[in-house]
C-alpha positions as CSV (number, residue, x, y, z in Angstrom):
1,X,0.0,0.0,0.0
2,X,2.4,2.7,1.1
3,X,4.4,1.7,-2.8
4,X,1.4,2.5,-4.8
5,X,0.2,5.8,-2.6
6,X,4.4,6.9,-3.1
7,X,3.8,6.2,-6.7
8,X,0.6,8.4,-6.8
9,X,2.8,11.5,-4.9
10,X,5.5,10.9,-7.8
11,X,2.8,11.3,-10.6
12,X,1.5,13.8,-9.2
13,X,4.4,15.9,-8.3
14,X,5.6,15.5,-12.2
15,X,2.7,16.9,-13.6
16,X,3.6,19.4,-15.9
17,X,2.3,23.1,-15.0
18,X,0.6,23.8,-18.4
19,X,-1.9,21.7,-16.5
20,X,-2.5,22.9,-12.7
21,X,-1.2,26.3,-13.6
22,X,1.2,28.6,-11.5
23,X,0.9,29.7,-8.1
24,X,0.0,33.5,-9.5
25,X,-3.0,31.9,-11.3
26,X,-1.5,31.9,-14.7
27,X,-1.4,29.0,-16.8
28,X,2.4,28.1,-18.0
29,X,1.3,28.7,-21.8
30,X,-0.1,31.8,-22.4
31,X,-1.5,35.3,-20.6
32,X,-2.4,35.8,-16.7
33,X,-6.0,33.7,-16.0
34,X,-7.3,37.0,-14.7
35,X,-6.5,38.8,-18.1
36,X,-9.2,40.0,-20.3
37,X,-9.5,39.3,-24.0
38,X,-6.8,41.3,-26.5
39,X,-8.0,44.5,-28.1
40,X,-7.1,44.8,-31.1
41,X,-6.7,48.1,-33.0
42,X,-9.8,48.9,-35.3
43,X,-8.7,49.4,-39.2
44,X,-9.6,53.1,-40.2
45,X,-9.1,53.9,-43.6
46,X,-7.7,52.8,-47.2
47,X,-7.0,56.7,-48.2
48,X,-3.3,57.6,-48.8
49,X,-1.4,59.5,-46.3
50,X,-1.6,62.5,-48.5
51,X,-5.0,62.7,-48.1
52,X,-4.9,62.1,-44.4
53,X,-5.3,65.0,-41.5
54,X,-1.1,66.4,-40.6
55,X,-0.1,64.5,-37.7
56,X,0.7,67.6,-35.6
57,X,-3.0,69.4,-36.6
58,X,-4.5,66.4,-35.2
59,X,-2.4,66.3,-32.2
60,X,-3.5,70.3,-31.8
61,X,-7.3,69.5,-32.6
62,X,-7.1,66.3,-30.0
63,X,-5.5,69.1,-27.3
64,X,-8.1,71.3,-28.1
65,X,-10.4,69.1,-26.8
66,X,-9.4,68.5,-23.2
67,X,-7.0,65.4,-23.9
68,X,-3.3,65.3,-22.3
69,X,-1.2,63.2,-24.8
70,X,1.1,60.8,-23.1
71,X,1.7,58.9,-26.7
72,X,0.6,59.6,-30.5
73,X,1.6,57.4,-33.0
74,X,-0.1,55.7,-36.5
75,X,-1.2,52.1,-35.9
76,X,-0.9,49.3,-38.7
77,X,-4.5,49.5,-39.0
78,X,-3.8,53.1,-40.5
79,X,-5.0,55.0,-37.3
80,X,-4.1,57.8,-35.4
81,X,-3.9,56.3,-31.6
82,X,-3.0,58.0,-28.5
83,X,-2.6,57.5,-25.3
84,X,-3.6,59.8,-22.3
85,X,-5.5,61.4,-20.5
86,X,-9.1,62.9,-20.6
87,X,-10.3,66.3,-18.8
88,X,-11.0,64.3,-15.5
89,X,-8.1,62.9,-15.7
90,X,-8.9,59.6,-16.3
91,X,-6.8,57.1,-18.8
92,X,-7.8,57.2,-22.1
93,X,-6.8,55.2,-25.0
94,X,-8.1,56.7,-28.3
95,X,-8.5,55.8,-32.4
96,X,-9.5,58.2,-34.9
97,X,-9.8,58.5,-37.9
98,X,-6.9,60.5,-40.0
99,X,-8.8,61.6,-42.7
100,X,-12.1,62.6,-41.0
101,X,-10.5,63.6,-37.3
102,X,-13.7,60.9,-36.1
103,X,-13.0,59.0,-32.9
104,X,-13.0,55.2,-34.0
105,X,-12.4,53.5,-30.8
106,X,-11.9,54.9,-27.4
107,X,-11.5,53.2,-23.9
108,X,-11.6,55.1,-21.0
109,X,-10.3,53.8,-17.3
């Protein structure tokens, strides 16, 4: 009896983590259990750049309306995207449009 309960304790000290997980609650293969699903970046338009809104207008027209920018940038899905804060203060994470100026996207946190 005490061979087969030993043999048990063996088998089940080997397991491998992918399957019972780590102590912070993340499995071994991938993202935190507690994480929510990816967001991905909305595509915005098809126009070329040289039809798009300047960078630095939209920056000033974004300004304009309350927002601190923390980061601008263009996004593969041919977006303006920034990063910041609202008039509260509150996060904000923003995708507009660069040819209309339209907000696309927006979370808020």
């Amino acid at each position: 009896m005490i061979r087969r309960a030993s043999l048990v304790l063996s088998i089940v000290s080997a397991a491998p983590l992918a399957l019972i997980g780590s102590a912070w609650g993340a499995p071994a293969w991938g993202a935190p259990a507690w994480a929510g699903p990816a967001w991905a970046g909305p595509d915005c338009t098809t126009e070329p750049v040289d039809r798009w809104i300047p960078a630095e207008t939209m920056r000033q027209r974004i300004a304009a309306q309350g927002y601190r920018i923390g980061l601008f940038k263009t996004t593969e899905g041919r977006c303006y995207e920034i990063y910041g804060r609202d008039k509260d203060g509150r996060r904000v994470e923003i995708y507009f449009d660069p040819v209309s100026g339209a907000v696309v996207k927006s979370s808020v946190r």
